[in-house]
N, CA, C and O atoms as a printed pandas DataFrame, in Angstrom:
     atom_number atom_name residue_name chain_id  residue_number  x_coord  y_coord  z_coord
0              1         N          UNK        A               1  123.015  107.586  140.428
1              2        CA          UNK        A               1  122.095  106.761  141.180
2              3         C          UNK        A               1  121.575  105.606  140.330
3              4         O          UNK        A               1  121.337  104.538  140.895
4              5         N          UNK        A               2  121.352  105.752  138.839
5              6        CA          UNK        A               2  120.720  104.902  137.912
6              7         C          UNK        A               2  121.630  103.697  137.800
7              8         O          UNK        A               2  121.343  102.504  137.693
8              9         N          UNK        A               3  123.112  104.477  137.865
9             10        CA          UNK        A               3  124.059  102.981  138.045
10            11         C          UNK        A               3  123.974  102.135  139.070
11            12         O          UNK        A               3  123.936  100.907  139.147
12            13         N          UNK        A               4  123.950  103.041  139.878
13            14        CA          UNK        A               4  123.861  101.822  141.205
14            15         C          UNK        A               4  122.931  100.796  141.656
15            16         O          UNK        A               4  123.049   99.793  142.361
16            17         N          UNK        A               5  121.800  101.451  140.927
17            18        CA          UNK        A               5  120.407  100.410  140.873
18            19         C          UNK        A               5  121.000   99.629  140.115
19            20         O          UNK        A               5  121.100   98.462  140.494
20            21         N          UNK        A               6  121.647  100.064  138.656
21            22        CA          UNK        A               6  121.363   98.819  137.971
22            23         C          UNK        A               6  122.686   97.938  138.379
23            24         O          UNK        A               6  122.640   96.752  138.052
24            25         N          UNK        A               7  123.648   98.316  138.937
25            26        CA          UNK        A               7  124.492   97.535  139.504
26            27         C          UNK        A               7  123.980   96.383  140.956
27            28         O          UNK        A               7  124.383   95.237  141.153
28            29         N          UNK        A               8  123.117   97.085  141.681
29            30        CA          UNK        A               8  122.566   96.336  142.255
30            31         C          UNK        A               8  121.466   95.261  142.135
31            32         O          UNK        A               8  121.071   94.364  142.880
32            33         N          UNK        A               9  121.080   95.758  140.749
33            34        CA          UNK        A               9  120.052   94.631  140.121
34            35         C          UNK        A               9  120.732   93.944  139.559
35            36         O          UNK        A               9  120.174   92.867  139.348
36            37         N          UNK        A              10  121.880   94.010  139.110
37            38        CA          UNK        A              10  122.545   92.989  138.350
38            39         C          UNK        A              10  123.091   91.682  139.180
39            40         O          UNK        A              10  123.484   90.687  138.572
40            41         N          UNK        A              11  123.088   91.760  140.713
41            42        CA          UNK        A              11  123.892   91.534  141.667
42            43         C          UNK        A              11  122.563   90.954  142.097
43            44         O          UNK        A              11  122.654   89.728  142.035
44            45         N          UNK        A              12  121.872   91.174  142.334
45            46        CA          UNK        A              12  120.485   90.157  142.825
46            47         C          UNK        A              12  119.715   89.250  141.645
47            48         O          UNK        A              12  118.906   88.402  142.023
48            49         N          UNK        A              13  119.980   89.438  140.154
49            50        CA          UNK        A              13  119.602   88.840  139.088
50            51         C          UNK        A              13  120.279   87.552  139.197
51            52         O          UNK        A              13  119.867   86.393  139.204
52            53         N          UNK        A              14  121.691   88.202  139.297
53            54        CA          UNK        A              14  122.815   87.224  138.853
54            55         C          UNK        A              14  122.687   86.065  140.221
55            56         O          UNK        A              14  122.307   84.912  140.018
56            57         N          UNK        A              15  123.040   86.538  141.526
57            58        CA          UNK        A              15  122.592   85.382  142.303
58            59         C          UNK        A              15  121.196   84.594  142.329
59            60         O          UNK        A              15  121.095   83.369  142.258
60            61         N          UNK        A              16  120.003   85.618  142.460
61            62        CA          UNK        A              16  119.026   84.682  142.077
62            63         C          UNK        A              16  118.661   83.290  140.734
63            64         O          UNK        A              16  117.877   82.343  140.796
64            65         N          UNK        A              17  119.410   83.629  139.859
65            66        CA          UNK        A              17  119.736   82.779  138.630
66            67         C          UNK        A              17  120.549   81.784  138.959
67            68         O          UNK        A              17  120.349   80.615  138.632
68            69         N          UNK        A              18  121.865   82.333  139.870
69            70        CA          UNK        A              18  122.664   81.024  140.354
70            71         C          UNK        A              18  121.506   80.046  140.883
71            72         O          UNK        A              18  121.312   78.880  140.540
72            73         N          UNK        A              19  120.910   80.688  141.651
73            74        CA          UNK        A              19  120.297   79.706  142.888
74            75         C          UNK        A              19  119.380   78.879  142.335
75            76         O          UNK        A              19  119.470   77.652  142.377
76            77         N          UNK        A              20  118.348   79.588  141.726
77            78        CA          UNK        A              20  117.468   78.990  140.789
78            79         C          UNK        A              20  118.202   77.858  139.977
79            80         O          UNK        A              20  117.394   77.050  139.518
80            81         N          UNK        A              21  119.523   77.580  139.673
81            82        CA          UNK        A              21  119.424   76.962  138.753
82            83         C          UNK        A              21  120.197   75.390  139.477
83            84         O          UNK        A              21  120.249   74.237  139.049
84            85         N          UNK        A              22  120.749   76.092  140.820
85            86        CA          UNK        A              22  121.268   75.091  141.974
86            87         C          UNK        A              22  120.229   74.265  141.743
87            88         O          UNK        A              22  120.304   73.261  141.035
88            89         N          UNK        A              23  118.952   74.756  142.487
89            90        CA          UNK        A              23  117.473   74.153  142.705
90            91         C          UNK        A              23  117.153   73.569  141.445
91            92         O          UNK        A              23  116.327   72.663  141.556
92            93         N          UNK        A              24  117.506   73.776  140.382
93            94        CA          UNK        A              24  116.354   73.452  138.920
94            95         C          UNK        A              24  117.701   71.818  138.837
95            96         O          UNK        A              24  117.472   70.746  138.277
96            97         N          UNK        A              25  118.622   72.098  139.375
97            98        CA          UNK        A              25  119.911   70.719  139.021
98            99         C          UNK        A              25  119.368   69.517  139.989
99           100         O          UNK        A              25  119.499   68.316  139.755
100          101         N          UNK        A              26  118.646   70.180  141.277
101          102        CA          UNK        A              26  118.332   69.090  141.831
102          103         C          UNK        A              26  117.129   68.615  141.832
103          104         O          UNK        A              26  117.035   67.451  142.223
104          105         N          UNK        A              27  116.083   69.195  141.490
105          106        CA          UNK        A              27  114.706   68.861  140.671
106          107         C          UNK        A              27  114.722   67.792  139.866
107          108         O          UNK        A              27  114.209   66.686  140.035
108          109         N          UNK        A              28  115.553   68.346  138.697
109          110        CA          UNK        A              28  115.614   67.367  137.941
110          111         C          UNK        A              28  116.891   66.452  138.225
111          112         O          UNK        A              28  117.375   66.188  137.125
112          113         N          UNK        A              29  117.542   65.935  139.110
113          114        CA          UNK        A              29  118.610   64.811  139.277
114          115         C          UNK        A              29  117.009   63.837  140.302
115          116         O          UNK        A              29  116.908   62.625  140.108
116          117         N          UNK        A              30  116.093   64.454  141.151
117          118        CA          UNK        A              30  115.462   63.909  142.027
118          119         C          UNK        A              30  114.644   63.338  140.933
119          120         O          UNK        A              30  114.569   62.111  140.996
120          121         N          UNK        A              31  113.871   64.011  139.729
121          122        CA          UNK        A              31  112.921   63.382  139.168
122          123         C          UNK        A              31  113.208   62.225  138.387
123          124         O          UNK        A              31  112.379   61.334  138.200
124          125         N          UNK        A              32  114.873   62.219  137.727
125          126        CA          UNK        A              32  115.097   61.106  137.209
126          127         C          UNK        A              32  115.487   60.014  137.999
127          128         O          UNK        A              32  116.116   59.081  137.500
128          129         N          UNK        A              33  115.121   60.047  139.381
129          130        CA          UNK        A              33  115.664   58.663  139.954
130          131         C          UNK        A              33  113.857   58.579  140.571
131          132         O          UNK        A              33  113.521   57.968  141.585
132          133         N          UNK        A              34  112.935   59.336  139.678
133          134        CA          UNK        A              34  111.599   59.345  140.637
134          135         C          UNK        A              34  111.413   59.337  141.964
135          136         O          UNK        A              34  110.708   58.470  142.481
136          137         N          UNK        A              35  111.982   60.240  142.641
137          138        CA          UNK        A              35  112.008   60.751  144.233
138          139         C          UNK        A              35  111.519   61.856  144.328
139          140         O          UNK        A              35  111.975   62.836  143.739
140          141         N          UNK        A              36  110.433   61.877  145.146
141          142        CA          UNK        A              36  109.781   63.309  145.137
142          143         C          UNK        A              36  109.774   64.682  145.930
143          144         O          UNK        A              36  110.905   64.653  146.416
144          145         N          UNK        A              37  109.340   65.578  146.256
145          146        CA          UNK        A              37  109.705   66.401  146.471
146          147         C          UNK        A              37  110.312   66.575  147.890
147          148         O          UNK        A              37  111.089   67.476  148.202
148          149         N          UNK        A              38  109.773   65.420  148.849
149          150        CA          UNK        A              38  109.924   65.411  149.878
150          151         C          UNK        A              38  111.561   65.576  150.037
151          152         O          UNK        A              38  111.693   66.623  150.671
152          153         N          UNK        A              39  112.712   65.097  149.791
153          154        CA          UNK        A              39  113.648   65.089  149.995
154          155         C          UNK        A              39  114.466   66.529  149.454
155          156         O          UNK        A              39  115.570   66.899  149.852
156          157         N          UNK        A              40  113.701   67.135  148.561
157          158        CA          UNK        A              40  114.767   68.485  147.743
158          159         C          UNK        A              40  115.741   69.409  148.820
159          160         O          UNK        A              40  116.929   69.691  148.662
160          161         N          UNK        A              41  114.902   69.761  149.892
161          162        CA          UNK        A              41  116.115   70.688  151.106
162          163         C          UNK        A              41  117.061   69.233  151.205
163          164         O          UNK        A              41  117.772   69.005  150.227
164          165         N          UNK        A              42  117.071   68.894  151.599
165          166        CA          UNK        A              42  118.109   67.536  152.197
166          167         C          UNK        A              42  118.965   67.450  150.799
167          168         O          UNK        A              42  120.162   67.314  151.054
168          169         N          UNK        A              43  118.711   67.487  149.532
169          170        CA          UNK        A              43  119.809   67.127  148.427
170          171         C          UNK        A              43  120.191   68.473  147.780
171          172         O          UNK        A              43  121.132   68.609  146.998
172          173         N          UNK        A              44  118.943   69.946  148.396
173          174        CA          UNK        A              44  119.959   70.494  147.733
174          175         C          UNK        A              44  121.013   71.769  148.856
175          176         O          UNK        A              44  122.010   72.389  148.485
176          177         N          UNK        A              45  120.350   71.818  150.230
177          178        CA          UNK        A              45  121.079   72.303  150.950
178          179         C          UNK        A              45  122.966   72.314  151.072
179          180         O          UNK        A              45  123.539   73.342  151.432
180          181         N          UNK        A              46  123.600   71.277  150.786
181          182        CA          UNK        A              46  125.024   71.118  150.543
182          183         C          UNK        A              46  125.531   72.095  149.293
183          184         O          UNK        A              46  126.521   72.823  149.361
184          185         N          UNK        A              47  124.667   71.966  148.156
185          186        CA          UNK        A              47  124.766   72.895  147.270
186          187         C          UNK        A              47  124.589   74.187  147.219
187          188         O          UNK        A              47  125.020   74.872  146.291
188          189         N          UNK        A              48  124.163   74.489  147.868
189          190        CA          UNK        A              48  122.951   76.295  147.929
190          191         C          UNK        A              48  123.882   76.398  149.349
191          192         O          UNK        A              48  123.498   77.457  149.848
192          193         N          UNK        A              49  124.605   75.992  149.975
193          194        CA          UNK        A              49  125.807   76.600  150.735
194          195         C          UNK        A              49  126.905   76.544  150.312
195          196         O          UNK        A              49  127.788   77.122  150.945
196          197         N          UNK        A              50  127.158   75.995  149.377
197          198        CA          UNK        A              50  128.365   75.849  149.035
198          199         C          UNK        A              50  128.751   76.925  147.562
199          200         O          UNK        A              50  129.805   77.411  147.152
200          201         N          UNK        A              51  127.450   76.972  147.116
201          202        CA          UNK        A              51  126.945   78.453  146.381
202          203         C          UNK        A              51  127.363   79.737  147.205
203          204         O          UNK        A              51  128.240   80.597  147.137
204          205         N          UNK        A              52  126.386   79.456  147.944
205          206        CA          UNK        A              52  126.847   80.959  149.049
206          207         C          UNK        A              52  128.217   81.748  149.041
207          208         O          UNK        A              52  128.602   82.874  148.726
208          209         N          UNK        A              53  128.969   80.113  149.753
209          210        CA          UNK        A              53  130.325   80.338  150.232
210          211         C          UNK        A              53  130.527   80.834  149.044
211          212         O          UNK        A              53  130.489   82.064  149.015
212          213         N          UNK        A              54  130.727   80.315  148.065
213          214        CA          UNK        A              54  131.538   80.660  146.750
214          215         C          UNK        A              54  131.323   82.225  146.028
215          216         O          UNK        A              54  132.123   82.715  145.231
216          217         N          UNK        A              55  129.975   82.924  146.531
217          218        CA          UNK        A              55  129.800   83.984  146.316
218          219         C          UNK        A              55  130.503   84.769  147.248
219          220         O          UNK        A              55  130.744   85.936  146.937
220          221         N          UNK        A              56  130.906   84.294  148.436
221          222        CA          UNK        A              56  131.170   84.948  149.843
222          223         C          UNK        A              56  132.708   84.914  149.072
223          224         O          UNK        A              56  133.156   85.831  148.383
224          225         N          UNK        A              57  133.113   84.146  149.248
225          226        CA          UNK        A              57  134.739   83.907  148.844
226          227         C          UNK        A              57  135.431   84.193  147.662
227          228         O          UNK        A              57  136.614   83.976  147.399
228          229         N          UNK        A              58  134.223   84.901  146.724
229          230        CA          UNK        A              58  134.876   85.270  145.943
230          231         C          UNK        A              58  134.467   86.439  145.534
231          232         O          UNK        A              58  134.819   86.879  144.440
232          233         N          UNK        A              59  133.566   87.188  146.460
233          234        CA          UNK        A              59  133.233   88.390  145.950
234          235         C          UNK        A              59  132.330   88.503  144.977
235          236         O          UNK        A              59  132.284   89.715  144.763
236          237         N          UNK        A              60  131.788   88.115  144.456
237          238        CA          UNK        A              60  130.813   87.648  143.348
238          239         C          UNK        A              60  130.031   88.556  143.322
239          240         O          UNK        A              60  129.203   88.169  142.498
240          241         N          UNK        A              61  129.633   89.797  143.769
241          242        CA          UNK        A              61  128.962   90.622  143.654
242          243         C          UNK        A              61  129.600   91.812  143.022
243          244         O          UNK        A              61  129.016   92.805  142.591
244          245         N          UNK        A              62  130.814   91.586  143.027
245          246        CA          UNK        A              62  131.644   92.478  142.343
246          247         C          UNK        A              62  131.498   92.644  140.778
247          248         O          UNK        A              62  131.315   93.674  140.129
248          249         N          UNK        A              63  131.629   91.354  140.363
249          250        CA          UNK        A              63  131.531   91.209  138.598
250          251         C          UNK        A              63  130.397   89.586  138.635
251          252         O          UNK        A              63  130.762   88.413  138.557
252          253         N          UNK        A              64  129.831   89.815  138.694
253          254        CA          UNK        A              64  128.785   88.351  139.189
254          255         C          UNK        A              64  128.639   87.924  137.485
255          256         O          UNK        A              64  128.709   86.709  137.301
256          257         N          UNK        A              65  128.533   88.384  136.801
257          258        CA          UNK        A              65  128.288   87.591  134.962
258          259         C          UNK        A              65  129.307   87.576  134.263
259          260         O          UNK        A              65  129.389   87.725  133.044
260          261         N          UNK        A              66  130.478   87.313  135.356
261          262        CA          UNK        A              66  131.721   87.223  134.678
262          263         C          UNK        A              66  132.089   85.712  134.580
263          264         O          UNK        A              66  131.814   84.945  135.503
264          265         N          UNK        A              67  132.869   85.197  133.164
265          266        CA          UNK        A              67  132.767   84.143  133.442
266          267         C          UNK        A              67  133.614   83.338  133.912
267          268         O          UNK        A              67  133.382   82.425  134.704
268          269         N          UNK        A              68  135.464   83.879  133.068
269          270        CA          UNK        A              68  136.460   83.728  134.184
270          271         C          UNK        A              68  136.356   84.461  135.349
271          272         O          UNK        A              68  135.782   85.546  135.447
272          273         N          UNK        A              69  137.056   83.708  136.451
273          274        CA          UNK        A              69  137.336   84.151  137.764
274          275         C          UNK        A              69  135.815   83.817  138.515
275          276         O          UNK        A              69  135.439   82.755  139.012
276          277         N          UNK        A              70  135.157   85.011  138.415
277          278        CA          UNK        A              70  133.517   84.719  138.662
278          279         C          UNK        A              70  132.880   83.375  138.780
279          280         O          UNK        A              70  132.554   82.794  139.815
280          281         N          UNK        A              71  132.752   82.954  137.462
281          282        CA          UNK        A              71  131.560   82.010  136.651
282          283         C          UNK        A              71  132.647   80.540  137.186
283          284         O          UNK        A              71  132.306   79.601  137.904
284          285         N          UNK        A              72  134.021   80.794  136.526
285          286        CA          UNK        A              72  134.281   79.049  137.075
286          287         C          UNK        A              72  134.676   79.028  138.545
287          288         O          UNK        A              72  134.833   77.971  139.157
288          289         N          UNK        A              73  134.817   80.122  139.042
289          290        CA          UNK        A              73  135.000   80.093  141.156
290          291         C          UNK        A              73  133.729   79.662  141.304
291          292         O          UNK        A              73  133.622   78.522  141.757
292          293         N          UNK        A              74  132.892   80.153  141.091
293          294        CA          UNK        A              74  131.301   79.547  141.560
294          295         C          UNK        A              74  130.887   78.512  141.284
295          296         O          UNK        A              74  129.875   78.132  141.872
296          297         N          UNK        A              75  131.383   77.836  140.487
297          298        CA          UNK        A              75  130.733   76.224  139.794
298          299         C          UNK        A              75  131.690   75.554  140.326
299          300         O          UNK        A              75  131.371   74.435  140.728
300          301         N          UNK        A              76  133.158   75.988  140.510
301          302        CA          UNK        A              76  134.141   74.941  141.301
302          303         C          UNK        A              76  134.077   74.491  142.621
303          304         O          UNK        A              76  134.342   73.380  143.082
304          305         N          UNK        A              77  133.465   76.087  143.469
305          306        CA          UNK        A              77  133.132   75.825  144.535
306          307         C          UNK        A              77  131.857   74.971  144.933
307          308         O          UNK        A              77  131.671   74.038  145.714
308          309         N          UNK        A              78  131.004   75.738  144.000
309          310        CA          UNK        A              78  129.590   74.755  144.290
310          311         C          UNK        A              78  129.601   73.353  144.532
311          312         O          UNK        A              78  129.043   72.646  145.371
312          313         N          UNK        A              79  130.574   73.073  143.348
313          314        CA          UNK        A              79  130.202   71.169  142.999
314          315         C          UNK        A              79  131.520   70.870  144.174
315          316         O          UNK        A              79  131.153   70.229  145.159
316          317         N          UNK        A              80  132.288   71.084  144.157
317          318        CA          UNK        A              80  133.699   70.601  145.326
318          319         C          UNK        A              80  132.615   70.604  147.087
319          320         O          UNK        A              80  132.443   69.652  147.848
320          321         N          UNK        A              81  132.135   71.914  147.205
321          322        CA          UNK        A              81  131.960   72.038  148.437
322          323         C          UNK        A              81  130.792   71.429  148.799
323          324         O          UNK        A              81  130.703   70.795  149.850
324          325         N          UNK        A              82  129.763   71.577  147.925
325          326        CA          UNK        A              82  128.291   70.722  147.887
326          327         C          UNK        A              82  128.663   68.780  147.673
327          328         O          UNK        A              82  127.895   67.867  147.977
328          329         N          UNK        A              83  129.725   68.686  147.215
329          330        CA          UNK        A              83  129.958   67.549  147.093
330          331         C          UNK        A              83  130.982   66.891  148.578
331          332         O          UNK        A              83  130.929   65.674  148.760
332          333         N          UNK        A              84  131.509   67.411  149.166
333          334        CA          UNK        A              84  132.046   67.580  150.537
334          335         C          UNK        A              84  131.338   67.342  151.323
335          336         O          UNK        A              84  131.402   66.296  151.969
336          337         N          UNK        A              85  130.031   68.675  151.583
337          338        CA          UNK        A              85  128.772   68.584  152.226
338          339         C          UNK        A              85  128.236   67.533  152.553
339          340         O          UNK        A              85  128.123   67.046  153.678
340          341         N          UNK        A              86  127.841   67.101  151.422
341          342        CA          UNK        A              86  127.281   65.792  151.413
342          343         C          UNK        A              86  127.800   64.256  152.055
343          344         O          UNK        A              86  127.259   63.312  152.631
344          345         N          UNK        A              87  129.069   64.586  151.625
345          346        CA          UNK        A              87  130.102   63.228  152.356
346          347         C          UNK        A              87  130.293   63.946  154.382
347          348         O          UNK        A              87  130.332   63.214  155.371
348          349         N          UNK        A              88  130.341   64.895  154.385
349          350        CA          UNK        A              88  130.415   65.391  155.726
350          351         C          UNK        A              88  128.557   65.049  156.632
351          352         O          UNK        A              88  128.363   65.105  157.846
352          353         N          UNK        A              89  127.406   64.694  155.465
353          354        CA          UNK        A              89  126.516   64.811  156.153
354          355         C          UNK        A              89  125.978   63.634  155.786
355          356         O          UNK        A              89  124.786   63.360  155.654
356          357         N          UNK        A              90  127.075   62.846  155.605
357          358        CA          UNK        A              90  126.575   61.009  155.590
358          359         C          UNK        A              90  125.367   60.834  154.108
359          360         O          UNK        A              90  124.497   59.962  154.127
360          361         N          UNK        A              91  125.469   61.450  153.357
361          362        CA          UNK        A              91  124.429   61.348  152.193
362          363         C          UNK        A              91  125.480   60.841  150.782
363          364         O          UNK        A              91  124.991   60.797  149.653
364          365         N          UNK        A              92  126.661   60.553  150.988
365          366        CA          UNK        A              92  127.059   59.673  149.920
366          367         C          UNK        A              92  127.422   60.523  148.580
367          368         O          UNK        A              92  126.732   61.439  148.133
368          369         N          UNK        A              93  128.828   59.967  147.943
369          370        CA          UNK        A              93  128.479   60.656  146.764
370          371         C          UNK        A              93  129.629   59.362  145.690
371          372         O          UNK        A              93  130.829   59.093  145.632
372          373         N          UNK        A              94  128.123   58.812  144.889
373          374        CA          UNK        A              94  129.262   58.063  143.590
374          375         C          UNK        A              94  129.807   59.041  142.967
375          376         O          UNK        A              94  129.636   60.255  142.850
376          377         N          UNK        A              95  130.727   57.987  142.473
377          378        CA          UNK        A              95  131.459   58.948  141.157
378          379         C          UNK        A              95  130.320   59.253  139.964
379          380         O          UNK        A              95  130.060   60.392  139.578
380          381         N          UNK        A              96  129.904   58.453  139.625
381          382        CA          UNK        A              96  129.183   58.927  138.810
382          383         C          UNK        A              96  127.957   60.128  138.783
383          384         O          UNK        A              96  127.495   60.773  137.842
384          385         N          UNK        A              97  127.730   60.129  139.850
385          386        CA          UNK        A              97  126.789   61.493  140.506
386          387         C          UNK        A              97  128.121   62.666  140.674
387          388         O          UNK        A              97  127.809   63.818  140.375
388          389         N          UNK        A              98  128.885   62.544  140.914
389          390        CA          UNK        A              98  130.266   63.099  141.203
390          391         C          UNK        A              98  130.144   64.023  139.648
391          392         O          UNK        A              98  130.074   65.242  139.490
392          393         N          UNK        A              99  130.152   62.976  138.686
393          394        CA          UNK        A              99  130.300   63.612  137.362
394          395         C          UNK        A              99  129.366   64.438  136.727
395          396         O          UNK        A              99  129.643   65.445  136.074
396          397         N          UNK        A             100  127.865   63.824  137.013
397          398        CA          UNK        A             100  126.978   64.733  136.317
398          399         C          UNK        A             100  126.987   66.024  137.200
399          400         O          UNK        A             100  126.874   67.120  136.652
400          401         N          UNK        A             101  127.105   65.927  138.397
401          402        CA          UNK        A             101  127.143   67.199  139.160
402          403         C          UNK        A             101  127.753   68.242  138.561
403          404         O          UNK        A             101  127.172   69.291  138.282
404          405         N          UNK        A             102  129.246   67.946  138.279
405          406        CA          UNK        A             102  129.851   69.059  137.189
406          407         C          UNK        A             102  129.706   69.002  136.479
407          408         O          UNK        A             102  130.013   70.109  136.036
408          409         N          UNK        A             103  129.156   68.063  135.216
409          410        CA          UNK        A             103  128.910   69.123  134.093
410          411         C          UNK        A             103  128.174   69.402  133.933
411          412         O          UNK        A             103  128.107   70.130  132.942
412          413         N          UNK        A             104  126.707   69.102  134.807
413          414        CA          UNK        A             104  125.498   69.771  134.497
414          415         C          UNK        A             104  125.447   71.167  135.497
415          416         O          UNK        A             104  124.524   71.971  135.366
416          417         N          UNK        A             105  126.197   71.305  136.193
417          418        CA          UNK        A             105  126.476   72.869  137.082
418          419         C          UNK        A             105  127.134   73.689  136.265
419          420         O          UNK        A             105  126.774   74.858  136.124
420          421         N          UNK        A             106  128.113   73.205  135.667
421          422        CA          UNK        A             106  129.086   73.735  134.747
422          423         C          UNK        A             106  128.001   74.095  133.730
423          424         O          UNK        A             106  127.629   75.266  133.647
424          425         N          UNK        A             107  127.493   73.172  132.978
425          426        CA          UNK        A             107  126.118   73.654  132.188
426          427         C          UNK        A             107  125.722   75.115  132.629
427          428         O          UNK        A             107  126.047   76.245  132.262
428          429         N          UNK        A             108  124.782   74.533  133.683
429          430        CA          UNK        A             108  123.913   75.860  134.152
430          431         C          UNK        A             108  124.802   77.413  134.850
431          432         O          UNK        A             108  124.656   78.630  134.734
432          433         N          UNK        A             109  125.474   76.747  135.378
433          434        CA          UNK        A             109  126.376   78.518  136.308
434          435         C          UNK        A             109  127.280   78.821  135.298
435          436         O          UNK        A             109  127.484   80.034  135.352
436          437         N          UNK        A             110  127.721   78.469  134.681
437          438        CA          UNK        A             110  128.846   78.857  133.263
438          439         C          UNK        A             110  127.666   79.352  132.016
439          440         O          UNK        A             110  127.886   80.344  131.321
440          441         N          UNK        A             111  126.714   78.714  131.898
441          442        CA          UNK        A             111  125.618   78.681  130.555
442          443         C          UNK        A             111  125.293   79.778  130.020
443          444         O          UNK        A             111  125.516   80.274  128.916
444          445         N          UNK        A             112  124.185   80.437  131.833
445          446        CA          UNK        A             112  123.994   81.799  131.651
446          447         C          UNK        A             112  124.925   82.910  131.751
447          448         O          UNK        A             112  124.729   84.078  131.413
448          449         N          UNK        A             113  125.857   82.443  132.207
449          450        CA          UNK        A             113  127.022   84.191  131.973
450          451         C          UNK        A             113  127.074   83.639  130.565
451          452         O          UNK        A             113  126.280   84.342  129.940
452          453         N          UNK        A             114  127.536   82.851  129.836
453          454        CA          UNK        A             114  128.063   82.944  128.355
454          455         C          UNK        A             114  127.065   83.704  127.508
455          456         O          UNK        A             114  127.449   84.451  126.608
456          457         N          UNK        A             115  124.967   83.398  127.972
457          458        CA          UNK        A             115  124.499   83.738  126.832
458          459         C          UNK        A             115  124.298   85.183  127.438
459          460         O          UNK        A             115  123.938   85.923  126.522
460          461         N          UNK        A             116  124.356   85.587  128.147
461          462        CA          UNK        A             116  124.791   87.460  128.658
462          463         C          UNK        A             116  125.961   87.949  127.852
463          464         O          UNK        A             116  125.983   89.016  127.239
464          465         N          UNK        A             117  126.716   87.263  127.897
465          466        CA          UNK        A             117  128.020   87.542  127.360
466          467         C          UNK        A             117  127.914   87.795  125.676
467          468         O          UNK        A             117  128.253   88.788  125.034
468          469         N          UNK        A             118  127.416   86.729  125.290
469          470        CA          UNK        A             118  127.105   86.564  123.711
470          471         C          UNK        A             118  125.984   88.078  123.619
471          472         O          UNK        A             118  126.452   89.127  123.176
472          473         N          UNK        A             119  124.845   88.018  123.982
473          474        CA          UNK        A             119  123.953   89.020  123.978
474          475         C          UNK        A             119  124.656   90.786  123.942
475          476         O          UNK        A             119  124.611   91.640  123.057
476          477         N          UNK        A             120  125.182   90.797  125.118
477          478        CA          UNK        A             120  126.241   92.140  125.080
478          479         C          UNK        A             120  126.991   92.379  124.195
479          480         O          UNK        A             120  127.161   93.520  123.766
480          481         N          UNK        A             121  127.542   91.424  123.783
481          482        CA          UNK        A             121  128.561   91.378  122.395
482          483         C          UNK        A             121  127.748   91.686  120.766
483          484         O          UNK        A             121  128.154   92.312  119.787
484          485         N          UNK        A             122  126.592   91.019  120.991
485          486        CA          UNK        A             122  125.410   91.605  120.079
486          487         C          UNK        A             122  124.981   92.649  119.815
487          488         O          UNK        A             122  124.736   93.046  118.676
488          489         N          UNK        A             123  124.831   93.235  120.809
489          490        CA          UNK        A             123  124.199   94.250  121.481
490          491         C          UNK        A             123  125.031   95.458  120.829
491          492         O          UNK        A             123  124.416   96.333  120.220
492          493         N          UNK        A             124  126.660   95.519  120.976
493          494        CA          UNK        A             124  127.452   96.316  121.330
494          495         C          UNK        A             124  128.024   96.309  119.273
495          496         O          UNK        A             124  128.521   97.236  118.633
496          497         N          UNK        A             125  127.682   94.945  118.823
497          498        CA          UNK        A             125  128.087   95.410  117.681
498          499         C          UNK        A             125  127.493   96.187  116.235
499          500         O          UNK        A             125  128.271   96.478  115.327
């Protein structure tokens, strides 16, 4: 039973951290163009579904702090499909927003599985 909690906490950690960090990418992309809060559902809704999907489509609850398979399906999907979103919902996307999108997602949804990863490996030696 103790596993399954903690398998299931690992599985609500791990998405809540995705999401949180969806939200913390568009916080700060809104604050550096000084736009305030009013707009955050509208810039980050394309993302935080396209999160979803990517958890949906890839099972992500299965091994969620994994970083192949897992960690880059979720950041590929995020930024591809959130970046889609957006062109499907008339909100535009430069290239150059194009770019920070991935590597600052890539940053954050790749970041934290690595320092889990590093930690366990610590942990274990």
């Amino acid at each position: 039973m103790s596993s399954h909690r903690s398998a299931t906490a690992s599985v609500i950690v791990s998405g809540a951290l995705d999401l949180v960090l969806v939200v913390a990418f568009v916080l700060i992309g809104r604050a550096s163009h000084n736009e305030g809060l009013a707009g955050v559902v509208t810039t980050a809704w394309p993302f935080l579904v396209a999160l979803t999907l990517g958890w949906v489509a890839l099972r992500a609850w299965r091994h969620p702090r994994q970083i192949l398979g897992t960690g880059i399906g979720i950041w590929l999907i995020t930024v591809a499909g959130g970046l889609i979103l957006r062109l499907v919902a008339g909100q535009g996307v430069q290239l150059s927003f194009a770019i920070v999108t991935t590597l600052v997602l890539g940053v954050f949804l790749l970041g934290w599985r690595a320092i889990w990863l590093l930690i366990q490996r610590r942990r274990r030696a």
